[in-house]
N, CA and C atoms as an extended XYZ file, in Angstrom:
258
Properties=species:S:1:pos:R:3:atomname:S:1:resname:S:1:resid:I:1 pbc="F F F"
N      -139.887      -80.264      -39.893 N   UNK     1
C      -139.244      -79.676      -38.740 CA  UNK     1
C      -137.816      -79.302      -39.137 C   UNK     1
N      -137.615      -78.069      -38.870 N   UNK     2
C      -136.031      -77.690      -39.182 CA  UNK     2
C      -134.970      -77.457      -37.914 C   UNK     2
N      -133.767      -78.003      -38.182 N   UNK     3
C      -132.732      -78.152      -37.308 CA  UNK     3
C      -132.643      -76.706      -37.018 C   UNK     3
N      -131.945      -76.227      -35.716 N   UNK     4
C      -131.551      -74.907      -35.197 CA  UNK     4
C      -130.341      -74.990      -35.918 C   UNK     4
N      -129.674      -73.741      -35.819 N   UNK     5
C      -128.367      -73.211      -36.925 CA  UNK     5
C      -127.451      -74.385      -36.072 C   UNK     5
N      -127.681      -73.934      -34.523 N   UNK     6
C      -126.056      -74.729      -33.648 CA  UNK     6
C      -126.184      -76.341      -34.147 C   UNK     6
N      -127.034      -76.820      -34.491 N   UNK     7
C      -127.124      -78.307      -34.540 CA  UNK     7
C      -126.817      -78.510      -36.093 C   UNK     7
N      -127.249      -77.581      -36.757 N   UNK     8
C      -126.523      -77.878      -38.192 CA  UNK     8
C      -125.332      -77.403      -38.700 C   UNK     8
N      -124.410      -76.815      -37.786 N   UNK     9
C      -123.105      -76.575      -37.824 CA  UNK     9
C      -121.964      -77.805      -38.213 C   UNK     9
N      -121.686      -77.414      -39.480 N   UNK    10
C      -120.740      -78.953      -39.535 CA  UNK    10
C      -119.289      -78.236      -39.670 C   UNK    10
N      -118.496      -77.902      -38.724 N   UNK    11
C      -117.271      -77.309      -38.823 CA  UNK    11
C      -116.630      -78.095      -39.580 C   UNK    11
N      -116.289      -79.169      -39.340 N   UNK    12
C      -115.045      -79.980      -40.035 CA  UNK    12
C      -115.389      -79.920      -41.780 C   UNK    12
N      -116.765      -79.636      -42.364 N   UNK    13
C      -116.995      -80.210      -43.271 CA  UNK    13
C      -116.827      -78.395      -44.098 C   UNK    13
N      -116.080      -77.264      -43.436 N   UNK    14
C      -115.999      -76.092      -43.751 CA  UNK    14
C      -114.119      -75.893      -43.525 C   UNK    14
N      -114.154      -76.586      -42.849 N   UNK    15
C      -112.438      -76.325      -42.545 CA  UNK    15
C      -112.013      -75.368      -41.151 C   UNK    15
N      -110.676      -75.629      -40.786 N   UNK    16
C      -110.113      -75.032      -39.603 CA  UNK    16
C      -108.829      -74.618      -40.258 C   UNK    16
N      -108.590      -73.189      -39.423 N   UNK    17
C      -107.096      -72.931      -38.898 CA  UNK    17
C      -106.507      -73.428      -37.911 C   UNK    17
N      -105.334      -73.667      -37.749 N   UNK    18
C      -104.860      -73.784      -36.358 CA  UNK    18
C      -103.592      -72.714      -36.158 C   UNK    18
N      -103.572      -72.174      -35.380 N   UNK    19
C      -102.964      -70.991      -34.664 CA  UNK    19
C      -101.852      -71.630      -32.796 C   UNK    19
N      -100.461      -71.546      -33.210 N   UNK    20
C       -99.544      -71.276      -32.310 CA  UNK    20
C       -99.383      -70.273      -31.742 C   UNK    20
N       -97.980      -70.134      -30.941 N   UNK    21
C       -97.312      -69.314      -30.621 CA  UNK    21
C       -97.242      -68.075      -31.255 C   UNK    21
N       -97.682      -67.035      -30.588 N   UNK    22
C       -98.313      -65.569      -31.907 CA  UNK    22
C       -98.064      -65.608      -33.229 C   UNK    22
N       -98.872      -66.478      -33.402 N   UNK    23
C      -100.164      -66.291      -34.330 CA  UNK    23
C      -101.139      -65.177      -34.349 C   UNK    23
N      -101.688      -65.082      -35.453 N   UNK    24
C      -102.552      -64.490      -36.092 CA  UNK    24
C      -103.806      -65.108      -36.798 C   UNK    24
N      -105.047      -65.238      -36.588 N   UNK    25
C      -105.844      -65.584      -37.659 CA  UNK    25
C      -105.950      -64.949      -38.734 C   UNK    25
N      -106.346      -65.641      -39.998 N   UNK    26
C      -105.632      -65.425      -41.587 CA  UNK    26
C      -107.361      -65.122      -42.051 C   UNK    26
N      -108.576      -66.108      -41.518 N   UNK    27
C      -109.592      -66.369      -41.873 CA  UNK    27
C      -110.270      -65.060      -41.346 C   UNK    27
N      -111.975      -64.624      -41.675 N   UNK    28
C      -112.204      -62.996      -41.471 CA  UNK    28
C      -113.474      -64.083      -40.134 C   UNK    28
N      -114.037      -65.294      -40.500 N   UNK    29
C      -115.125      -65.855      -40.034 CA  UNK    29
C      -115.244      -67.279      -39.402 C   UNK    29
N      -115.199      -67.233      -38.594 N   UNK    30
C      -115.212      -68.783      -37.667 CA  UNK    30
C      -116.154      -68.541      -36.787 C   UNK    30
N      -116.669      -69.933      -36.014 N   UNK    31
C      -117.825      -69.940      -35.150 CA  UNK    31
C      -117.121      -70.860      -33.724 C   UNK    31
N      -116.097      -71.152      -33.698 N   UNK    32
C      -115.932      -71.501      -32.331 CA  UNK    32
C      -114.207      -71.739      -32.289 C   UNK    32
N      -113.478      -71.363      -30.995 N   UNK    33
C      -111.705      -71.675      -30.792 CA  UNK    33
C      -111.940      -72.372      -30.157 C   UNK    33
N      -111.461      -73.871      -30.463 N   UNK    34
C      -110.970      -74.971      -29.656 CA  UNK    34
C      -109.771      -74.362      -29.247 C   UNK    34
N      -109.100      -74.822      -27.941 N   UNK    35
C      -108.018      -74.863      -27.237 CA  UNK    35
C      -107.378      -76.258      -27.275 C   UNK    35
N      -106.467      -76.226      -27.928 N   UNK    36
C      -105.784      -77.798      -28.155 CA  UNK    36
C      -104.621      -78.184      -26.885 C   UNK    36
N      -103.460      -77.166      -26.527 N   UNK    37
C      -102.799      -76.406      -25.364 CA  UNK    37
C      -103.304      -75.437      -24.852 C   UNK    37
N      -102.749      -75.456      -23.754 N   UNK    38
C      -103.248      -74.002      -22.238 CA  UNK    38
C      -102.877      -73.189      -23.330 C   UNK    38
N      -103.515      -72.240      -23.337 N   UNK    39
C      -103.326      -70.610      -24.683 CA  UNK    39
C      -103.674      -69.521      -23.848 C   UNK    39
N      -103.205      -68.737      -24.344 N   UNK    40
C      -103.288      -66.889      -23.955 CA  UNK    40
C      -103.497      -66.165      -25.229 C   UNK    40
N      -104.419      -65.872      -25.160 N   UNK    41
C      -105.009      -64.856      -26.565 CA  UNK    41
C      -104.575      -63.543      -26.283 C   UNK    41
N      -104.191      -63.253      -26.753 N   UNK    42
C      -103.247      -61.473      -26.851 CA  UNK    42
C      -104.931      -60.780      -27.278 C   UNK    42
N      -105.483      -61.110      -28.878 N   UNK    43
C      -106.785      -60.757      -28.761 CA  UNK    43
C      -107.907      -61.378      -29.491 C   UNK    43
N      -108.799      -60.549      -29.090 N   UNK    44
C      -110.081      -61.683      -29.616 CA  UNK    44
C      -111.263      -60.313      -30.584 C   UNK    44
N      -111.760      -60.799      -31.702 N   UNK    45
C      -113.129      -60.116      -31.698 CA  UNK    45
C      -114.058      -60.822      -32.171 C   UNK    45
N      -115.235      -60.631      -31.543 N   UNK    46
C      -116.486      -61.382      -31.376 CA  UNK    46
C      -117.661      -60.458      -31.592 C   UNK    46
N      -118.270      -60.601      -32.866 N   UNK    47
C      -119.430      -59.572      -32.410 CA  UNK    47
C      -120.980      -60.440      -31.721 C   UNK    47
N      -120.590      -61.858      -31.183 N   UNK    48
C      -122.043      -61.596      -29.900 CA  UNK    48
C      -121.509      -62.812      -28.592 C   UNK    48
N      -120.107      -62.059      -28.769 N   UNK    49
C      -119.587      -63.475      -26.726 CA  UNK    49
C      -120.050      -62.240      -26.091 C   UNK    49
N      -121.514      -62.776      -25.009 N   UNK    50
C      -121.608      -61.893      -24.046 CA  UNK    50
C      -120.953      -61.699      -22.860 C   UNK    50
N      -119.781      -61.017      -23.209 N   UNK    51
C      -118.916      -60.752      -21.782 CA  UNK    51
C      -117.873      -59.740      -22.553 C   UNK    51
N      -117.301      -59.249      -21.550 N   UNK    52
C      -115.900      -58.294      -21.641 CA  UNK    52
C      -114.716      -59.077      -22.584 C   UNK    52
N      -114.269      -58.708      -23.745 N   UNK    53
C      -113.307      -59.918      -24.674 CA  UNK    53
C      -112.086      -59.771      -23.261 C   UNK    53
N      -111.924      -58.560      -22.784 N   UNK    54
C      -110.476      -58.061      -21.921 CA  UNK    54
C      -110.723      -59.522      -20.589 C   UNK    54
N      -111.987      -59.822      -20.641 N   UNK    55
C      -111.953      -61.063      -19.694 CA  UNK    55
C      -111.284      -62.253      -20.170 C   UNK    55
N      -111.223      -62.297      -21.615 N   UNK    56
C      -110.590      -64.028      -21.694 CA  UNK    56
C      -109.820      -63.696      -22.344 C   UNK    56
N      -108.632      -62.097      -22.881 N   UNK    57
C      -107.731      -62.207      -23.398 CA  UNK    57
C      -106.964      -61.981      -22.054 C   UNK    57
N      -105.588      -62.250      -22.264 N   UNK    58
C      -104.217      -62.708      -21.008 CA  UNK    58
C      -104.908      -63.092      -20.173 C   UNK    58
N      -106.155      -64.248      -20.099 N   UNK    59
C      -105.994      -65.278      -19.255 CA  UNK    59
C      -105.589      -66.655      -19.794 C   UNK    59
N      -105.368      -67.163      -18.935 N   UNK    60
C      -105.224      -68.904      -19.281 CA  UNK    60
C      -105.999      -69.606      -19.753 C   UNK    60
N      -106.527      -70.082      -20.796 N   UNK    61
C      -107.202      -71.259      -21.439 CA  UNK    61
C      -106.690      -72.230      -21.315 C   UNK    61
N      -107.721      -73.288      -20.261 N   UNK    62
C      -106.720      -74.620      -20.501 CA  UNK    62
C      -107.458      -75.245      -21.475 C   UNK    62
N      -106.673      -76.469      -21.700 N   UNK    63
C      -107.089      -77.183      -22.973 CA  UNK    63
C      -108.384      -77.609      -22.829 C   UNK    63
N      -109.065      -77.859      -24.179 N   UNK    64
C      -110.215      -78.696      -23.532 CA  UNK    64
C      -111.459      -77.787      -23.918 C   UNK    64
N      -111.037      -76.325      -23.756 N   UNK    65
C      -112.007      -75.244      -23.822 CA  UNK    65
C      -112.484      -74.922      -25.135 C   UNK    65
N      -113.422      -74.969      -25.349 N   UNK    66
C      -114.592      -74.625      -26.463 CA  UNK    66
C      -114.912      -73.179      -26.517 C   UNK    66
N      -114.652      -71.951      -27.184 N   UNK    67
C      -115.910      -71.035      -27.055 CA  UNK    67
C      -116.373      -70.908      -28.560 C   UNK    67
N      -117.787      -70.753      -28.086 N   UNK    68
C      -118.619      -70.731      -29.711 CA  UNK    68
C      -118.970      -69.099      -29.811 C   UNK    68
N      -119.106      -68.563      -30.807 N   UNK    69
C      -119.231      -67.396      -31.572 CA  UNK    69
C      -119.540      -67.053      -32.398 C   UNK    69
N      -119.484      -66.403      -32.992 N   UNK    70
C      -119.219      -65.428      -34.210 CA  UNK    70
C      -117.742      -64.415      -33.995 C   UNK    70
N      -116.889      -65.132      -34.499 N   UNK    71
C      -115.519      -64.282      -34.237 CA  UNK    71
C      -114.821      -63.530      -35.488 C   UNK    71
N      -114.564      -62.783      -35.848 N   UNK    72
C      -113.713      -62.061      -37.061 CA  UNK    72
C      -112.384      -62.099      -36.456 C   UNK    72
N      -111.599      -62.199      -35.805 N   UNK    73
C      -110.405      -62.405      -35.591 CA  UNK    73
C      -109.605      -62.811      -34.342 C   UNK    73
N      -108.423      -63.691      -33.866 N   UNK    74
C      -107.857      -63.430      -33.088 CA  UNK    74
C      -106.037      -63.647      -32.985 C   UNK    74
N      -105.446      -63.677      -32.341 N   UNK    75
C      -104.294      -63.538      -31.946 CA  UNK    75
C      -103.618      -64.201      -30.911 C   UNK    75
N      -102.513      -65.054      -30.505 N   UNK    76
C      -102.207      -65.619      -29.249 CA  UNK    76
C      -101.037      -65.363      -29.127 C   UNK    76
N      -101.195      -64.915      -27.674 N   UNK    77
C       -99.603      -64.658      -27.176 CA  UNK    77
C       -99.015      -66.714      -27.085 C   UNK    77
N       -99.088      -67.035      -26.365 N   UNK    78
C       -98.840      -68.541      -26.307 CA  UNK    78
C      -100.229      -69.606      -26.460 C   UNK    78
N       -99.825      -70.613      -27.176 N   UNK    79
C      -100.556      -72.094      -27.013 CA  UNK    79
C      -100.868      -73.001      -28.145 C   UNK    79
N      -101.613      -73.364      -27.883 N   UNK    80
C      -102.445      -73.460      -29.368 CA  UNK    80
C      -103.640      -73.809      -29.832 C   UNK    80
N      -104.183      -73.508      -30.433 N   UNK    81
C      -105.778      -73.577      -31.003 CA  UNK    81
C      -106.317      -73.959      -32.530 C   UNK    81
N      -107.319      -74.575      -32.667 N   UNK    82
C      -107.946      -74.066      -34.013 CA  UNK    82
C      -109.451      -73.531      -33.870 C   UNK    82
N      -108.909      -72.839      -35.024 N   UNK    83
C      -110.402      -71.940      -35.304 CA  UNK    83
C      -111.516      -72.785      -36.325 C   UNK    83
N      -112.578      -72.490      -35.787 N   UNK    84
C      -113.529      -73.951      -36.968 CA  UNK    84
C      -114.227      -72.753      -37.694 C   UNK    84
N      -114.057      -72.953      -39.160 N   UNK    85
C      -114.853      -72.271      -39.858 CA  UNK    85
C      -116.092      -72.189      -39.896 C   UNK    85
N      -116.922      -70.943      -40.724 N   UNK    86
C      -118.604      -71.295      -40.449 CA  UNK    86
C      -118.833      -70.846      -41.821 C   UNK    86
């Protein structure tokens, strides 16, 4: 029996960025932004978050927040985050 991809995801064992106050991500590939502080992403790209990116960039992330992905890049106006590699 083989594990699904999400359950064999070992981020920590691939490495993270962590991203402040505009910032930039440096990395081209990560699979999920923790929110460590309330953050505002200036921007995001994702090729499969099903929704509008213009929905969760200049809003508020409070801490705590997880989104999983496939992301090639993002940007924050304020907060802070890390990005978990994949």
């Amino acid at each position: 029996m083989s594990k699904s991809r999400n359950n064999a995801l070992e981020f920590s064992s691939v490495g993270s960025q962590i991203l402040g106050d505009g910032d930039s991500s440096t990395i081209t590939s990560f699979g999920a932004i923790q929110v460590i502080n309330d953050t505002v992403l200036a921007t995001m790209t994702s090729s499969n978050v099903d929704t509008s990116l213009q929905v969760l960039t200049g809003a508020t992330l409070p801490a705590g927040t997880i989104i999983y992905g496939q992301f090639s890049g993002v940007s924050l106006t304020s907060g802070l985050v890390a990005l978990h590699k994949v």
